[in-house]
C-alpha positions as CSV (number, residue, x, y, z in Angstrom):
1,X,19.1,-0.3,-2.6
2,X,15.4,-0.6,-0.8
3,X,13.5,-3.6,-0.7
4,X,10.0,-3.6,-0.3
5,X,7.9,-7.0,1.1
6,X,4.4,-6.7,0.8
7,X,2.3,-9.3,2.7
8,X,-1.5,-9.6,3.8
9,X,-3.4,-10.2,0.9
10,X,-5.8,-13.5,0.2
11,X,-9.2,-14.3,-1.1
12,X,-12.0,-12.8,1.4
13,X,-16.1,-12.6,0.9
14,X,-17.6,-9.1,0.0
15,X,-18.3,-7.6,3.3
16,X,-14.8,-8.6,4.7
17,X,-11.7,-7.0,5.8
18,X,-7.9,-7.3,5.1
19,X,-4.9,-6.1,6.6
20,X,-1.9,-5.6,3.8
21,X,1.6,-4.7,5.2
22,X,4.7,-3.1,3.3
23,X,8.2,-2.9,5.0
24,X,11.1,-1.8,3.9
25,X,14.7,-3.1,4.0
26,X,17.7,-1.6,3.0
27,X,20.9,0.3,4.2
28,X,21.6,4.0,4.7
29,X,18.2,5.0,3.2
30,X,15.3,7.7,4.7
31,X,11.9,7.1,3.8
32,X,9.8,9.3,2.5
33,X,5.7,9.0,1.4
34,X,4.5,6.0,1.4
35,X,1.3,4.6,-0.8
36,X,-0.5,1.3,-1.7
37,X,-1.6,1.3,-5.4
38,X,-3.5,-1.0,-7.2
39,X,-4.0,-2.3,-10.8
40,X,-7.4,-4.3,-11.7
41,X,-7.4,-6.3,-15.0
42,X,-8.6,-3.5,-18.0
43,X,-8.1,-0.9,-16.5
44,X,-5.1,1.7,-15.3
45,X,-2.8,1.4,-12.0
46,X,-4.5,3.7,-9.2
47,X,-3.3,5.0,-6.2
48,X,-5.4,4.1,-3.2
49,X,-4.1,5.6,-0.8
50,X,-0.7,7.8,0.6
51,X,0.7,8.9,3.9
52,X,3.6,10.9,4.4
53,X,6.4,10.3,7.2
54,X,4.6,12.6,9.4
55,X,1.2,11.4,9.2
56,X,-0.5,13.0,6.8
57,X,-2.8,10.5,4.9
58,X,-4.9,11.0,1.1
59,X,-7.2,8.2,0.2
60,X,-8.9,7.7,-3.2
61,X,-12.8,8.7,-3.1
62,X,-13.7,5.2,-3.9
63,X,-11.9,3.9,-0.9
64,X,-12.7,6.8,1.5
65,X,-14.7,5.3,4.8
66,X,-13.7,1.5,4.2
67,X,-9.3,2.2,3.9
68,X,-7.3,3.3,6.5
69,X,-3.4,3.9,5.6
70,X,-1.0,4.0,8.6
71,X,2.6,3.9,9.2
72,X,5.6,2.8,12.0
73,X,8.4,4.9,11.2
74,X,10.7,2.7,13.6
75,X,9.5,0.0,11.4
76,X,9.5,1.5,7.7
77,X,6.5,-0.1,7.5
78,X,3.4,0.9,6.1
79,X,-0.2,-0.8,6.2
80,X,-3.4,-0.9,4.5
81,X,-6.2,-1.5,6.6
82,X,-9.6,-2.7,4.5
83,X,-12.7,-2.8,5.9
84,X,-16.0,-3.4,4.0
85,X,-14.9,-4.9,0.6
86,X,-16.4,-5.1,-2.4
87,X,-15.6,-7.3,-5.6
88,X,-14.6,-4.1,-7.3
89,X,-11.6,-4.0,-4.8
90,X,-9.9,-6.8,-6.1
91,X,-6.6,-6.1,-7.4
92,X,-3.1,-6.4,-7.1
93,X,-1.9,-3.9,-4.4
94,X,1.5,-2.3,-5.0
95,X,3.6,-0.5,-2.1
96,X,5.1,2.2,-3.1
97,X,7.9,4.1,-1.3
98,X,10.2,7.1,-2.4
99,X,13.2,6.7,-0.6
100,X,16.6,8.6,0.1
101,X,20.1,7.5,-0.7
102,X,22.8,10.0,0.0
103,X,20.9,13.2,-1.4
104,X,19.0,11.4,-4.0
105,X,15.4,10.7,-3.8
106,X,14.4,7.1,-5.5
107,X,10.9,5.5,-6.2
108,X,10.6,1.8,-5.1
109,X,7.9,-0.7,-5.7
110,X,7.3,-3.9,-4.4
111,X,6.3,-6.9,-6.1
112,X,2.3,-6.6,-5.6
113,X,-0.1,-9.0,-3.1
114,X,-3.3,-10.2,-5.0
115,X,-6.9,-8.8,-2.9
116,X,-9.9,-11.0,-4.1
117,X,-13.1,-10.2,-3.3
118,X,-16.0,-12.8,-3.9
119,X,-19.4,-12.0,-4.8
């Protein structure tokens, strides 16, 4: 099994930044792509953004410019960096990681971190 532990996220004036962090925790797993999604109330889960475990990032339009998505391999941990927010970012953000155990490939998420962004 993989655990994920989201941290990072608060209550923060439009204008403001935020730095969410994922890591994962397991035994005898390899990650894979990584990814923060988020869910606002009414209205579907989104991915925001996505990196893969060698580098290669893909962030939402709506984010593009404010969101950066990085990773530490050595650390299975993945971040969110979030820059310029708006009150239309609020959310709760979901890591997401697929991860392998033996030859299978798994999808994990963890338990969400609530973003608030004030008018």
């Amino acid at each position: 099994q993989v655990q994920l532990v989201e941290s990072g996220g608060g209550l923060v004036q439009a204008g403001g930044s935020l730095r969410l962090s994922c890591a994962a925790s397991g035994s005898a797993f390899s990650i894979g792509d990584m990814g923060w999604y988020r869910h606002a109330p009414g209205k579907q889960r989104e991915l925001v953004a996505s990196i893969t475990s060698s580098g290669t990032t893909n962030l939402a339009d709506s984010v593009k410019g404010r969101f950066t998505i990085s990773r530490d391999n050595a650390k299975n941990t993945v971040y969110l960096q979030m820059n310029s927010l708006q009150p239309e970012d609020t959310a709760v953000y979901y890591c997401n990681a697929k991860a392998r155990l033996t030859v299978y490939w798994y999808n994990y998420w963890g338990q969400g971190t609530q973003v608030t962004v004030s008018s």
